[in-house]
N, C-alpha and C positions, 0 to 999 in steps of 0.2 A: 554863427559861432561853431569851432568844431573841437572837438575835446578827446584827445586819443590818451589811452591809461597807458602806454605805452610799460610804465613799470610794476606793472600789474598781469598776470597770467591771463587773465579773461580777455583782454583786449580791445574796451567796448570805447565808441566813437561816436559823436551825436554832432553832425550839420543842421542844425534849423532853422527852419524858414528862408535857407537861399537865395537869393536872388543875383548867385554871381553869374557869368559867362559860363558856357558847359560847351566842350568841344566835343562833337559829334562821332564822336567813331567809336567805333565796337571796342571793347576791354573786359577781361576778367580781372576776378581776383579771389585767395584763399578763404578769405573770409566771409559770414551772409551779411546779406544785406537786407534792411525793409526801409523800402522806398513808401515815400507818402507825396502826394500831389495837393498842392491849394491851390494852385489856378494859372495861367498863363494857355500855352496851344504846345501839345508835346501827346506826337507816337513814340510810343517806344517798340524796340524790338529787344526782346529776348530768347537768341535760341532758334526756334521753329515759329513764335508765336510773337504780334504785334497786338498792341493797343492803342486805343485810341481813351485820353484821359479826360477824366473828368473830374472836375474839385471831388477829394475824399476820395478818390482812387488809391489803396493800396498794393505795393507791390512788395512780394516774398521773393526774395534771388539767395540760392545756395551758393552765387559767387563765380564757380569756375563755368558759368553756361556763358558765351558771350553773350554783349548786352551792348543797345544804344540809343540814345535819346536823341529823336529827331524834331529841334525846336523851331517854332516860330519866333523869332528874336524881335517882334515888332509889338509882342505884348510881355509885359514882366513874367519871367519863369520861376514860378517862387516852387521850392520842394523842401520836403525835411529827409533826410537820409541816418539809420542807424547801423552801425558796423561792428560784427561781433566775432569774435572766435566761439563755435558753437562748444569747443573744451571746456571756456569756461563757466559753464551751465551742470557741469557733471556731479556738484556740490549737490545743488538742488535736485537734479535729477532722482538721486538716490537716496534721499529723503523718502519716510511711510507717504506710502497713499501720493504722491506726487506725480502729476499729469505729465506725458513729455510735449513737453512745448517745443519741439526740436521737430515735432512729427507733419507739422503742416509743409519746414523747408521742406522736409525725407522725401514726404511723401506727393506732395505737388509739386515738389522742384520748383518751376517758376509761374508763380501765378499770379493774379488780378483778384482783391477785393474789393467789391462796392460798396462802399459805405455812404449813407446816406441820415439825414435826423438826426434821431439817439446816437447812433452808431457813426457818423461821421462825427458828433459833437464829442462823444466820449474817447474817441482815439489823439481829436487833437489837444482835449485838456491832458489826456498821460503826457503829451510830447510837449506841453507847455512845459507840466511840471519836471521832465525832464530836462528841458533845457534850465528851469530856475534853479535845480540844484549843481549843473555843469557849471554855473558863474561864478558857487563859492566852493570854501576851501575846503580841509578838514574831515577827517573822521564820517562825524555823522553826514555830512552832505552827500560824499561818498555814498554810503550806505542809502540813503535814501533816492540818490541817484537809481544803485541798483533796485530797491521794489519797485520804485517807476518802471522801470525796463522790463522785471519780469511778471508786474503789472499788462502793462504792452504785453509780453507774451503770451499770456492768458488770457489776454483778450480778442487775440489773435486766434490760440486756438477753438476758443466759441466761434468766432466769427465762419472760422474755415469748416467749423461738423458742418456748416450748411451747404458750403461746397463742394465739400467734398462727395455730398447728397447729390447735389444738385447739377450737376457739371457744368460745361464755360457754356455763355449769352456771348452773343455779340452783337454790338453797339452798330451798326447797318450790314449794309450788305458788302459796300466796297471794301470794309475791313476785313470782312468774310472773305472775301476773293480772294484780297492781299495776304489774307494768312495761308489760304491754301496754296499762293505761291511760294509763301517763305517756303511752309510744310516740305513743299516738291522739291525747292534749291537745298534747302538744306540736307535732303536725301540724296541730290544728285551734285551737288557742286564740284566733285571732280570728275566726273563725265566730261564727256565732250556737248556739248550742252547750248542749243539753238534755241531758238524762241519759236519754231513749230513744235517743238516736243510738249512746250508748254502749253501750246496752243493744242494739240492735241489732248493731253493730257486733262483740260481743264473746259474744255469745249468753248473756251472766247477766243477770240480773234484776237492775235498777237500786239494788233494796234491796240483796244483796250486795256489788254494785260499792260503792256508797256507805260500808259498812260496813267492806270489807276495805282500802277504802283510808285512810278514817282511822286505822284500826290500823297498820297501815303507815308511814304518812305523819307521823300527827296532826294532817290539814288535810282539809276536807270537800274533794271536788270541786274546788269555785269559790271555794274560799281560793286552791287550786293557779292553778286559772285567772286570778282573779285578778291574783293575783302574777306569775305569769309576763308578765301583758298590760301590768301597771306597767315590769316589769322591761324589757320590748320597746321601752316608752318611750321612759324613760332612752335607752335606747341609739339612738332616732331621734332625741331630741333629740341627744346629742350627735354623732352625723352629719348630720344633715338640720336643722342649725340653722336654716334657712329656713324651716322648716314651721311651720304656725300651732298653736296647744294642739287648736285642733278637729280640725285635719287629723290628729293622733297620735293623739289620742281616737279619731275613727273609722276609722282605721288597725290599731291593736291591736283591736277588737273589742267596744270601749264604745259606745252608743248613746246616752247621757245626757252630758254635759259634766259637770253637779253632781255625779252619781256620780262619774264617771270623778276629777273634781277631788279629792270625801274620800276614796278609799281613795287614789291618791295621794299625799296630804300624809299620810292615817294611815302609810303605808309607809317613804314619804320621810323624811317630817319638815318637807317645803316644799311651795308651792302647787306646781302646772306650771307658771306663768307667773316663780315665782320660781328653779324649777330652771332654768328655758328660759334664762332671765336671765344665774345663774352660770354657767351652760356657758357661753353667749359669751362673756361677761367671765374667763372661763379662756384660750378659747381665739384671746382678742384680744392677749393679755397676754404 
């Protein structure tokens, strides 16, 4: 079930317990996100950094990092997702004596909490009770929707003083590699950019690099790259509406226009000349 306030300044949004279809490719968006995991086979990548989940996996997104969830579809993907404009928390915020619960997105941008016991049990009864006041109506539902929610966020940020102590575990070793790959692509994605650099860089042999990152991922290398060079795109087009298709092309890290144009539209869905287009005509309007 998904519940967006839409007529409400705060903006808050509750998916629980999912189990629909989820299309794989990277996306942002303005608003945060907490992600919760109960069970199915899902890395995700956020950013620089991948995970590999586990039931009671939380995840904190500020939103605009991209992100994308690499499923196994041969077991149910069950997740709960909440979606909030962090403006409308500014009530509470400035209230005496009040914690900012805002400070684990700020300040960890995109992270992983493990919850496990007490602590897995006690985050999915908030999200239970969250979802039973999304089903009715009125006033007080409302209202108690939100201490549910800012419930969740206080328990979030106990959760997080530890990590923030403590810094990131990872869950083997191949995960370990694959992130020090993202790490590197995502520093170097418009470079001119070979799998000996990687291989240099990383001291394994390009055949394993290659290998454990598709298992990982389920994207060679230069899908990764790829996508991320489109995705860089988008985001100059819509800031540097000024710029020509070529100048973004050779910007991100393409050297061909024609190429750079089909995986584009393959990604998109439109040319660049026709996204270039609706972004202005957006943000004329």
């Amino acid at each position: 079930m998904f519940m967006n306030l839409h007529d409400r300044e705060d903006m808050l949004g509750l998916s629980y317990r999912n189990e629909g279809k989820v299309d794989s490719v990277f996306h942002s968006h303005a608003y945060y996100e907490i992600y919760y995991f109960h069970g199915g086979s899902c890395n995700y990548l956020i950013g620089g950094n991948i995970y590999m989940l586990q039931p009671g996996d939380l995840i904190l997104m500020n939103g605009m990092t991209l992100h994308c969830p690499k499923v196994d579809t041969a077991v149910p993907y069950i997740r709960t997702t909440v979606h909030f404009e962090p403006a409308g928390l500014k009530p509470y915020l400035e209230l005496p004596h009040a914690v900012n619960v805002l400070q684990p997105f700020q300040e960890l941008k995109n992270c992983r909490l493990t919850l496990r016991g007490p602590e897995k049990e006690e985050a999915e009864r908030i999200l239970h009770e969250m979802s039973v006041h999304c089903k009715k109506d009125g006033l007080t539902a409302y209202n108690r929707l939100h201490l549910s929610f800012l419930d969740l966020l206080y328990f979030i940020h106990e959760q997080c003083q530890r990590t923030l102590r403590a810094g990131r575990e990872f869950s083997s070793e191949k995960e370990k590699h694959v992130q020090r790959i993202v790490s590197f692509l995502e520093e170097h994605f418009a470079d001119d950019l070979h799998l000996e650099h990687l291989q240099e860089h990383l001291n394994f042999s390009k055949f394993y690099l290659s290998k454990i990152f598709k298992e990982i991922t389920g994207l060679t290398i230069f899908q990764f790259v790829y996508r991320r060079r489109i995705n860089e795109a988008k985001t100059l087009f819509l800031h540097n509406p000024g710029h020509s298709v070529t100048d973004v092309c050779l910007q991100v890290g393409f050297k061909h226009l024609a190429h750079f144009s089909r995986l584009f539209k393959q990604q998109v869905g439109l040319t660049p000349e026709k996204y270039k287009k609706t972004v202005r005509e957006q943000l004329s309007s």
